[in-house]
Steps between C-alpha positions, in 0.01 A plus 500: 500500500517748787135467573478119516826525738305706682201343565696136558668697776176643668386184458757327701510759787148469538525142527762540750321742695211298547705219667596738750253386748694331788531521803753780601806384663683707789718773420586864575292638205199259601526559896546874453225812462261431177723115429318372870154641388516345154662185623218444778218504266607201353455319823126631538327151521802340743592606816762260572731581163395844591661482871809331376589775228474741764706266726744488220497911466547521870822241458637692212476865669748357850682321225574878421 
């Protein structure tokens, strides 16, 4: 029983964590250090959507 829970929940998780590919959204962990490096190479192939997170990280930080 405790194996099949197991592998039902590494199953799931997996699933989930494959559906993580979006496009990052704004924030202080994304605009911040290792977040802004990560975030940016998800905009590789657009330069536009790539401009206007950065826009958006530039808004956020004289939010602050």
């Amino acid at each position: 029983m405790n194996l099949k829970h197991s592998a039902v929940c590494v199953l799931i998780l997996s699933t989930v964590l494959m559906g993580c590919d979006e496009v990052p959204e704004a924030s202080a962990v994304n605009c911040s250090g290792r977040g802004m490096e990560s975030a940016l190479t998800a905009f590789k192939n657009d330069e536009a959507k790539r401009q206007a997170f950065i826009d958006q990280c530039d808004a956020l930080k004289k939010a602050n």
